[in-house]
Residue frames relative to the residue before (quaternion, step in Angstrom):
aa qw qx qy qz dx dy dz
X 1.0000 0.0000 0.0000 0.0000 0.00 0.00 0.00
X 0.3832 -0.6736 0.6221 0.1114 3.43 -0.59 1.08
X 0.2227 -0.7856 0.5772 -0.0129 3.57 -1.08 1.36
X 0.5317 -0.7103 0.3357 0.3164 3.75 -0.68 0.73
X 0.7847 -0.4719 0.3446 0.2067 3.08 -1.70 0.87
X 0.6985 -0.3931 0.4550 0.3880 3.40 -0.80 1.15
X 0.8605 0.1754 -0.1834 0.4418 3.43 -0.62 -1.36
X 0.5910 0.5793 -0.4870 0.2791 3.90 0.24 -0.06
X 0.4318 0.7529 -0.1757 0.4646 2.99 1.75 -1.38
X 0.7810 0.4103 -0.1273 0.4532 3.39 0.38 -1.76
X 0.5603 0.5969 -0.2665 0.5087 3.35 1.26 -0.89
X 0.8496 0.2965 -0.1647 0.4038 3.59 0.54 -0.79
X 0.3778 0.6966 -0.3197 0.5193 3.07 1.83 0.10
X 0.7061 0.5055 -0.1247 0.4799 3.54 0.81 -1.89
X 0.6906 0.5329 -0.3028 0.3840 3.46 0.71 -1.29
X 0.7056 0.5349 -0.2435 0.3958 3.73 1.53 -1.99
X 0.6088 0.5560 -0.3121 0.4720 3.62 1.53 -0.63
X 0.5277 0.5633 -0.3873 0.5043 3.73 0.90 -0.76
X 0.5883 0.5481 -0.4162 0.4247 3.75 0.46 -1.47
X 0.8201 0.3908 -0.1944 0.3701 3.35 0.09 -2.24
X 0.5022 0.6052 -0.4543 0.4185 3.70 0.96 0.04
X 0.6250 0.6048 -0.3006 0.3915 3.30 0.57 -1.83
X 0.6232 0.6642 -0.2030 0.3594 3.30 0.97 -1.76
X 0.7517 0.3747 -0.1811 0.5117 3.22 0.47 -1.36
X 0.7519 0.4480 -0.3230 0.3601 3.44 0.22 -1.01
X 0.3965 0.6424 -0.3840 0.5316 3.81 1.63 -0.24
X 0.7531 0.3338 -0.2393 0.5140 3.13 -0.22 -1.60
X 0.6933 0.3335 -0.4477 0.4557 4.55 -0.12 -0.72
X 0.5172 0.6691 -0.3619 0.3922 3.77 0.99 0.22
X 0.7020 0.2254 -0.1981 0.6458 3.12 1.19 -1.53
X 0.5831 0.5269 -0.5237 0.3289 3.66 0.22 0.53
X 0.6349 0.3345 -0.3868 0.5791 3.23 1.17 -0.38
X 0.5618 0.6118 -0.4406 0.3405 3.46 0.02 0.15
X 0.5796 0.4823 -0.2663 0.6004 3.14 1.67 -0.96
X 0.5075 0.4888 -0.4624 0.5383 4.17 0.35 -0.94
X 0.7727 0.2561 -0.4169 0.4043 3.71 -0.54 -1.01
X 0.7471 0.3915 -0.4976 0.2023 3.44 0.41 -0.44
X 0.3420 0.8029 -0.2230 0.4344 3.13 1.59 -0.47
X 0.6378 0.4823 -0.0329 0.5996 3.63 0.94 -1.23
X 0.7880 0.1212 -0.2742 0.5377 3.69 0.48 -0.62
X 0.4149 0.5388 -0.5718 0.4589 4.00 0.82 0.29
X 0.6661 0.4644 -0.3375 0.4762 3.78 0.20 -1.96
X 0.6992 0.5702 -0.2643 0.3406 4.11 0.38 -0.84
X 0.6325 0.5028 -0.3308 0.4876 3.15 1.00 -1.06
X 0.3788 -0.7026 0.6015 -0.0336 3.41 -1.05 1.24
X 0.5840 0.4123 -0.2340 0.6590 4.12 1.18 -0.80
X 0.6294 0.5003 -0.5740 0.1552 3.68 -0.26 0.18
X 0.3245 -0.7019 0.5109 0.3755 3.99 -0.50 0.83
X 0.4331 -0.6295 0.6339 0.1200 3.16 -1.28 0.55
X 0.0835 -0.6978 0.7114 0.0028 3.91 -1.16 0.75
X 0.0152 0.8284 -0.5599 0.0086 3.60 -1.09 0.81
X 0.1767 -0.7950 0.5799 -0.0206 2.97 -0.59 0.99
X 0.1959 -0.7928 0.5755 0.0435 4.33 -0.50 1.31
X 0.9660 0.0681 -0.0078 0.2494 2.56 -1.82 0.85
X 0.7152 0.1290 0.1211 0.6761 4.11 -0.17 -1.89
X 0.3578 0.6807 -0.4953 0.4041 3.89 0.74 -0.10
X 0.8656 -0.1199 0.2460 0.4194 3.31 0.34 -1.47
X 0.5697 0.6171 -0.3193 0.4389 3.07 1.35 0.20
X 0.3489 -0.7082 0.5015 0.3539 4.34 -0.63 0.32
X 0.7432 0.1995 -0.1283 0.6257 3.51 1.08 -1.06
X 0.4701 -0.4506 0.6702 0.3562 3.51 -1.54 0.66
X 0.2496 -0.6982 0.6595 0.1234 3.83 -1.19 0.87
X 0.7527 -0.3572 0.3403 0.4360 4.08 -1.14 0.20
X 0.8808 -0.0547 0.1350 0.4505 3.59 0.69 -1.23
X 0.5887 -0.7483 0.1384 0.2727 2.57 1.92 1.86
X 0.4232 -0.6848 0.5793 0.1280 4.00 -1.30 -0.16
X 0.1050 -0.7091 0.6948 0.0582 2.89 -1.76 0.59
X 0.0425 -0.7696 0.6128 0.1745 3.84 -1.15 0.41
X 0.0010 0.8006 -0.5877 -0.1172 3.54 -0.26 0.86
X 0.3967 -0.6857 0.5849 0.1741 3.47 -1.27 0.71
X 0.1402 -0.8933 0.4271 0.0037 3.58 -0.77 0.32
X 0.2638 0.8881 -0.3481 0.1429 3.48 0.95 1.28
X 0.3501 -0.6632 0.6181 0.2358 3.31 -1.53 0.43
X 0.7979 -0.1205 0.0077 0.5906 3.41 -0.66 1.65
X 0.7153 -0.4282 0.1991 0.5151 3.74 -0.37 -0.14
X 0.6474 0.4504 -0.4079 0.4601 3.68 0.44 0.06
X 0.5683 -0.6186 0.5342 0.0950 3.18 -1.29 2.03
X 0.0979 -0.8165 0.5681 0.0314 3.67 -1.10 1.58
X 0.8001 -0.1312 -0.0162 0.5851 3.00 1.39 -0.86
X 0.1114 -0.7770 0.5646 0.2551 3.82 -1.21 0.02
X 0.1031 -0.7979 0.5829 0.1140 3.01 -1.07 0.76
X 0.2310 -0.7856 0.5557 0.1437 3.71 -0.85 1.20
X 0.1562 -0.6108 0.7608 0.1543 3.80 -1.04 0.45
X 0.1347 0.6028 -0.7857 0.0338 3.43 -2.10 0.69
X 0.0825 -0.7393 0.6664 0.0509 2.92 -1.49 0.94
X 0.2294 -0.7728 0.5873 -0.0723 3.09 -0.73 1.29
X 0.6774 -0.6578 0.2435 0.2216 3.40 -0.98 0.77
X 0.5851 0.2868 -0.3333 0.6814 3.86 2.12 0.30
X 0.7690 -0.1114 -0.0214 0.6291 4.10 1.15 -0.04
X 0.5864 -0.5115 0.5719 0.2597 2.40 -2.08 -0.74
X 0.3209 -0.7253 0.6056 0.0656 3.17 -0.89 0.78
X 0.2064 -0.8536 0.4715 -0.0807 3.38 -1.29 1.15
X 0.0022 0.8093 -0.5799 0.0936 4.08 0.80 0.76
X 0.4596 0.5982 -0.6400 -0.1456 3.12 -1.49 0.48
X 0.2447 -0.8523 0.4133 0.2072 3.30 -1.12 0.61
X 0.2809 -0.8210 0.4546 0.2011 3.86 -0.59 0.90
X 0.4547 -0.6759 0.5776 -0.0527 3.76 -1.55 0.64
X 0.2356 0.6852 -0.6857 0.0695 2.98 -0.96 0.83
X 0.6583 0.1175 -0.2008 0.7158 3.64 -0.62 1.49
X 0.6440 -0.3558 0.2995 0.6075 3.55 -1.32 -1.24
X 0.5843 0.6121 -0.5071 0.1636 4.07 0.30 -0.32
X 0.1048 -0.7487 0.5394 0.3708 2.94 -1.14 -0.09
X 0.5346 -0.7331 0.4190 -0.0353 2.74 -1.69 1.14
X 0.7822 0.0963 0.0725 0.6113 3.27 0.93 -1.05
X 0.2991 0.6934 -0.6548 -0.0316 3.87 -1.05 0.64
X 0.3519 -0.6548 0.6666 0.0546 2.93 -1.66 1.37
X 0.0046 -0.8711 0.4910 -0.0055 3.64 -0.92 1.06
X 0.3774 0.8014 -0.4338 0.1646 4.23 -0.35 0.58
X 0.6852 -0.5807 0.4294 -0.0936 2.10 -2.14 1.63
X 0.0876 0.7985 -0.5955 0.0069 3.60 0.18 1.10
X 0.0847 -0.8037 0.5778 0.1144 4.05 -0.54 0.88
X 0.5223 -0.5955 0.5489 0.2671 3.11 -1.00 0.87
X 0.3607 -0.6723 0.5717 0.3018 4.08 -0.70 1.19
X 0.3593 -0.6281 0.6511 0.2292 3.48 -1.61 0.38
X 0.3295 -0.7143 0.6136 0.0684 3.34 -1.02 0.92
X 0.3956 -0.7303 0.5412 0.1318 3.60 0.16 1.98
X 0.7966 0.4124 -0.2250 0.3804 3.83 0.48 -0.90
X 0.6685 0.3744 -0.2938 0.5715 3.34 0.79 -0.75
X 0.3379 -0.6817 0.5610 0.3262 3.88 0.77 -0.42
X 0.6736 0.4591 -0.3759 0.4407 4.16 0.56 0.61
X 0.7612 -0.4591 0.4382 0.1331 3.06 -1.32 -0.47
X 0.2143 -0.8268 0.4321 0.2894 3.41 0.27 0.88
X 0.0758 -0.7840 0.5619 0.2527 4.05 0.29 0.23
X 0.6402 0.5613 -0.3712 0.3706 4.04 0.72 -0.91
X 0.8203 0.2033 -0.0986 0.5254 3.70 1.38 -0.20
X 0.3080 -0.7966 0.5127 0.0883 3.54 -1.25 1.09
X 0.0207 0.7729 -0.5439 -0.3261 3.35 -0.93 -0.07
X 0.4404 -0.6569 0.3761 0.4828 3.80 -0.60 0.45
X 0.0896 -0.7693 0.6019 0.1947 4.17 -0.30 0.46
X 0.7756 0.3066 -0.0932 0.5439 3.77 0.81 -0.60
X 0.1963 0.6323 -0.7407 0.1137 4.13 -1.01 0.27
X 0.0979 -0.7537 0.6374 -0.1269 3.34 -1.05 1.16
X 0.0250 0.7934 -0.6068 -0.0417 3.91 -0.96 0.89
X 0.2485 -0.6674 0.7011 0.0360 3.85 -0.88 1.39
X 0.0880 0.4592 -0.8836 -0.0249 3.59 -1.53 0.82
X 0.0213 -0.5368 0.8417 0.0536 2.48 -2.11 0.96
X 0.2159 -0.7224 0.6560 0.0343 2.72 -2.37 0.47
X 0.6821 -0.3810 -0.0261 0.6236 3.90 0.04 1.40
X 0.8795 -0.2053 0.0288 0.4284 3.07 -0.27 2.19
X 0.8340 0.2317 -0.3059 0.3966 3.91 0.85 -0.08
X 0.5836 -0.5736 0.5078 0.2694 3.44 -0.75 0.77
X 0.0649 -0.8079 0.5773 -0.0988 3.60 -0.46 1.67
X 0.8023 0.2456 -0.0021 0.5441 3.62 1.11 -0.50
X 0.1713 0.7191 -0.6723 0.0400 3.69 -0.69 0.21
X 0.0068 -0.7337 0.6788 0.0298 3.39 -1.85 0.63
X 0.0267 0.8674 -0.4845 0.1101 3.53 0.01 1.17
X 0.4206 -0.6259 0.6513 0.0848 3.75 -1.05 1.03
X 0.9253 0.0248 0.0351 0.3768 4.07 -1.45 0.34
X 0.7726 -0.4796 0.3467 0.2302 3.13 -0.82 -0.18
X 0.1075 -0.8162 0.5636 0.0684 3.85 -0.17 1.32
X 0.4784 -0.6908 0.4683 0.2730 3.42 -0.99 -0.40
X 0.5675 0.2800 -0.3232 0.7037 3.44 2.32 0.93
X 0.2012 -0.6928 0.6620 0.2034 3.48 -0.53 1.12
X 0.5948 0.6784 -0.3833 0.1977 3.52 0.93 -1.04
X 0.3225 -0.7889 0.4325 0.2942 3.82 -0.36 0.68
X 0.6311 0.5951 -0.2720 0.4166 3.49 0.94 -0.74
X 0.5672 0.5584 -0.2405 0.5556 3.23 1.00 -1.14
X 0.6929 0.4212 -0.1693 0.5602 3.33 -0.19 -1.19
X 0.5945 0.4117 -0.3768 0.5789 4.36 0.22 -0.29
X 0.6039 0.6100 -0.2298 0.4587 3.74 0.55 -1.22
X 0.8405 0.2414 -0.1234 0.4690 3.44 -0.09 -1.64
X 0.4573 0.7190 -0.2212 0.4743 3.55 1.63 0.18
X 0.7947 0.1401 -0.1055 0.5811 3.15 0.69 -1.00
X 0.5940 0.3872 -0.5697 0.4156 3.77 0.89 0.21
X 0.5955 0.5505 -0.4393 0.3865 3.65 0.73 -0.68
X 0.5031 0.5691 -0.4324 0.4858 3.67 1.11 -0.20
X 0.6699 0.4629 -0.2987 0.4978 3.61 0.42 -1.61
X 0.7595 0.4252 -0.3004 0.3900 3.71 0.28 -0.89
X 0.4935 0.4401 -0.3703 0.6524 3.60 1.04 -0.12
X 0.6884 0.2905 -0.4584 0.4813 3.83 -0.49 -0.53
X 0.7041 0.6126 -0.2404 0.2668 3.73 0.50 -0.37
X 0.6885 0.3620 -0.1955 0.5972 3.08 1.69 -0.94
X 0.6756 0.4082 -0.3566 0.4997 3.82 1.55 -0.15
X 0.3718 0.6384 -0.5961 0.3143 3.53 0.80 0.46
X 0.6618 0.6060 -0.3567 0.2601 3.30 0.47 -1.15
X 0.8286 0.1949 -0.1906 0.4890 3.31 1.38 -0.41
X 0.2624 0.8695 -0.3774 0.1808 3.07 1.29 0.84
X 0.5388 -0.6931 0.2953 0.3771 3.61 -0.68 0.59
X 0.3773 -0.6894 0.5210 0.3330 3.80 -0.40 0.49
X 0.5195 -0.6358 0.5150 0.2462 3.74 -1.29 0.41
């Protein structure tokens, strides 16, 4: 079998690296694009806020219960942030918007330290064991940067239970959403 020419080789070499460039330099585009938006949501000072406690939106009552606050400009949802406390921490979701997508979710794990001597729980202190960043882009997770140790290594999964828990939040805070 007769094997291809030097220069084709090179040719198809040059051409597959261009592609994976294009690729990459797209996607560190639509990540910054996401930071700034990110940056002018967290900035914006006028957005009304809707909350919603505990049985609001939760299935199980958790150790140290929940909040889901909703965060909008005029009537269009920017961002939601969820609080749970759970009986070793707290747990921290929020998920950002632009238009109806989301775009950006930031996620962490504060654990209450154990106290080897006293045999308990330190509740007055946290330590952060987990901090997790999701860009998406129409609906698919293109990027992730994560810190310690979650309890889904699985990326798909974890993109999934992400963006419905998003849809289901924007659902249960419509009801009190602000009207333009």
């Amino acid at each position: 079998m007769k094997s291809a020419p030097p220069i084709l080789l090179t040719l198809l070499f040059s051409f597959l690296s261009f592609i994976s460039s294009g690729v990459a330099q797209e996607k560190e585009k639509l990540i910054l694009n996401i930071r700034r938006e990110y940056q002018i949501i967290n900035s914006d000072k006028n957005l009304k806020s809707v909350v919603l406690n505990n049985e609001d939106f939760l299935e199980q009552m958790p150790d140290g219960g929940g909040k889901l606050t909703g965060l909008y400009q005029q009537s269009q949802l920017k961002k939601i942030i969820c609080w749970i406390g759970l009986s070793h921490g707290t747990q921290v979701k929020e998920y950002y918007f632009k238009g109806h997508q989301l775009i950006f979710v930031y996620v962490a794990f504060n654990t209450f330290p154990y106290d080897e001597k006293q045999q308990k729980l330190i509740y007055a202190a946290k330590e952060r064991t987990f901090e997790g960043r999701y860009y998406f882009d129409a609906g698919k997770l293109i990027d992730q940067v994560t810190k310690g140790s979650n309890h889904s290594d699985d990326v798909a999964d974890l993109a999934k239970t992400l963006t419905t828990e998003a849809v289901k939040y924007k659902t249960l805070l419509a009801g009190g959403a602000p009207t333009s």
